[in-house]
TIKOL-698555 format. One record per residue (C-alpha): x, y, z; residue in one letter. Coordinates in steps of 0.2 Angstrom, whole numbers, padded with zeros to 4 digits, always signed. Layout:
N
XYZA
...
This chain:
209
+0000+0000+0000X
+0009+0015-0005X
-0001+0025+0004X
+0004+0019+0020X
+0019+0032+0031X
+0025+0018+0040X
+0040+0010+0029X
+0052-0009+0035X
+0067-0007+0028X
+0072-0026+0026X
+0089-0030+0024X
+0092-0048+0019X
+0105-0064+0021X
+0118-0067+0009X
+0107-0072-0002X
+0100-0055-0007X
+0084-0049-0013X
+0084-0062-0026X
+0080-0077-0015X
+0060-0079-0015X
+0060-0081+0001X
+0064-0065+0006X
+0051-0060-0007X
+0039-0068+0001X
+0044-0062+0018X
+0043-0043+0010X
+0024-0047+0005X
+0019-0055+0021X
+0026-0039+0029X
+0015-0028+0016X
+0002-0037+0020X
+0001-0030+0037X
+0000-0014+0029X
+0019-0008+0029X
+0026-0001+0014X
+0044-0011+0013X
+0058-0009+0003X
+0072-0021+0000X
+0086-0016-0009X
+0102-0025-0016X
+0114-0025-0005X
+0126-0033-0015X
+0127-0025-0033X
+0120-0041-0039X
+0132-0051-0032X
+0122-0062-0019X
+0127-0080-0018X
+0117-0091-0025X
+0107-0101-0013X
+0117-0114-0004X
+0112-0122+0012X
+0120-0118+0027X
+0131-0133+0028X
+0137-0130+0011X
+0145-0111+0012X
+0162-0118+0013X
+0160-0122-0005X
+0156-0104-0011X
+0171-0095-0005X
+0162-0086+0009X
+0179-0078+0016X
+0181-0069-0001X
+0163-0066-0004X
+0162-0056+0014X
+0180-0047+0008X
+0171-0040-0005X
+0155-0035+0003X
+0161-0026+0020X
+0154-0014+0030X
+0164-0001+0019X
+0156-0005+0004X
+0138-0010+0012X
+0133+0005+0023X
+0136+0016+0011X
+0122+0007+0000X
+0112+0006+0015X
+0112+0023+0020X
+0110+0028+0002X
+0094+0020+0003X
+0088+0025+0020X
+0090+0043+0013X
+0078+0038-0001X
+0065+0032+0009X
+0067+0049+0022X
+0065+0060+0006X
+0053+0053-0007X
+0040+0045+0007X
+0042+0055+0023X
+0036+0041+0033X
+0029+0045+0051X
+0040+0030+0057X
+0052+0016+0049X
+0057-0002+0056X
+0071-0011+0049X
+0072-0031+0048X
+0089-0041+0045X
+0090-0058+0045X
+0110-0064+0046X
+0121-0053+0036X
+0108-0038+0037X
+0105-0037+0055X
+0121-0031+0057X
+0115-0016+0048X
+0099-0015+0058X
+0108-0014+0073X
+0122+0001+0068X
+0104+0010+0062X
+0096+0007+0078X
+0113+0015+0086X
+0112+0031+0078X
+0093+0032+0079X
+0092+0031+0063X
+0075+0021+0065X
+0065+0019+0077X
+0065+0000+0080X
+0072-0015+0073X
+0068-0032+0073X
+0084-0047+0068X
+0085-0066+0066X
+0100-0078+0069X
+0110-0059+0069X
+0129-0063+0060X
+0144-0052+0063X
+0138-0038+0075X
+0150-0032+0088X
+0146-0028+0107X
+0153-0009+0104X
+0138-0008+0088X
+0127-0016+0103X
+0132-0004+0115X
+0124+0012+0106X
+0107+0002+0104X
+0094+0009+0116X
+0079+0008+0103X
+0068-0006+0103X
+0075-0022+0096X
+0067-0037+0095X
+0078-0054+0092X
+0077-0070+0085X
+0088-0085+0089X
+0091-0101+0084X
+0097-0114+0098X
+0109-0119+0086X
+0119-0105+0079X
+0136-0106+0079X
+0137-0086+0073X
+0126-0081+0087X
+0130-0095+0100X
+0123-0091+0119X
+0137-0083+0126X
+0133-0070+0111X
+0115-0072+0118X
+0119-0069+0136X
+0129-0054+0132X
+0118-0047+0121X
+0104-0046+0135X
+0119-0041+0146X
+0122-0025+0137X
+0104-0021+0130X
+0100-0023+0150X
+0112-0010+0154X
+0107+0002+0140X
+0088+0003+0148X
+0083-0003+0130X
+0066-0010+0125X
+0071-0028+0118X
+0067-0044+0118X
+0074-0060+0115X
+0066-0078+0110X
+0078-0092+0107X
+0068-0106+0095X
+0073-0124+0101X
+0074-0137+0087X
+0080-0124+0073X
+0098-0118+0066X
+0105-0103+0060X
+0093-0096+0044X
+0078-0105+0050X
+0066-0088+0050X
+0070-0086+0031X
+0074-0100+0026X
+0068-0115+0034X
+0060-0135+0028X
+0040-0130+0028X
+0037-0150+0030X
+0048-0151+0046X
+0036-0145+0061X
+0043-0137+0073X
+0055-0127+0059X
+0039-0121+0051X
+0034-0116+0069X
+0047-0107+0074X
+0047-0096+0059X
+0030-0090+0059X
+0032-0087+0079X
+0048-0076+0072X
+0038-0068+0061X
+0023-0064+0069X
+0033-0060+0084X
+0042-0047+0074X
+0024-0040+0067X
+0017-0037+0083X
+0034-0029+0091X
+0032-0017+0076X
+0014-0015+0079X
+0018-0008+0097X
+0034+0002+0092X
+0031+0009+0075X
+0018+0023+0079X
């Protein structure tokens, strides 16, 4: 609805915007009356969809080499600017699943947004943490590897110590990618990525005003 002034800004995985996954997670979004962009973080370089046990095969190392937060902030503030000037939205969310929740996070830090929702978060530091005291809502997946429990617990730690509205559900059963990418036929996989999902509509319901 292009009529609506509240804008998600969704960053995605590796993957890109090109994985109908996300696609699809951009329309369920939509549907729930949010004008969302989702731009391409990559130049069209995405990788190709690979399961998660397979990156090793894809020269992930290199990949990230030439995607790093020098070359992708600027794209995502480029963006942002975009959605600032041509819709003057009353209030903007941003999601980030792996990859892009880095993104969300350094956003939320300079209140650039005014909330942010992430699943199975890759690559964000305690310092970017550290300057978050908008809301964020998190989704983790027991098994994570990227965002393990210590990373969890500290997490919570510093969003604790910040006075920041947040929240934190870990999904038993489920490994990294599972809120965007995820088995349908496998039960408690399909579960738990609704739950993320609805979880994150109803955070933004309350904080995206």
């Amino acid at each position: 609805d292009k009529t609506s002034k509240k804008v998600i800004f969704f960053l995605t995985d590796i993957f890109g915007h090109v994985l109908s996954n996300a696609q699809l997670l951009a329309d369920d979004f939509a549907a729930q009356g949010y004008y969302v962009i989702v731009p391409d973080l990559f130049g069209g370089d995405a990788i190709p969809w690979t399961p998660f046990d397979k990156l090793g095969d894809v020269g992930l190392p290199e990949w990230l080499g030439k995607h790093s937060l020098e070359v992708v902030e600027p794209i995502v503030e480029k963006v942002l600017g975009h959605i600032k000037e041509d819709f003057a939205p009353t209030s903007i969310g941003a999601v980030g699943y792996c990859f892009g929740a880095k993104y969300v996070v350094r956003l939320l830090g300079e209140k650039k947004i005014d909330a942010g929702a992430i699943a199975h978060p890759s690559f964000v530091a305690d310092e970017e943490v550290e300057k978050v005291t908008s809301p964020l809502i998190i989704s983790a997946a027991q098994t994570d590897p990227i965002f393990p429990l210590e990373n969890r617990v500290k997490t919570e730690e510093i969003l604790t110590k910040n006075g920041a509205i947040f929240e934190i559900t870990v999904y038993s059963g489920v490994i990294h990618g599972f809120a965007c990418r995820v088995d349908p036929t496998i039960a408690i996989a399909k579960y738990a990525k609704e739950r993320a999902f609805f979880s994150q509509v109803a955070f933004f319901a309350e904080y995206l005003k």
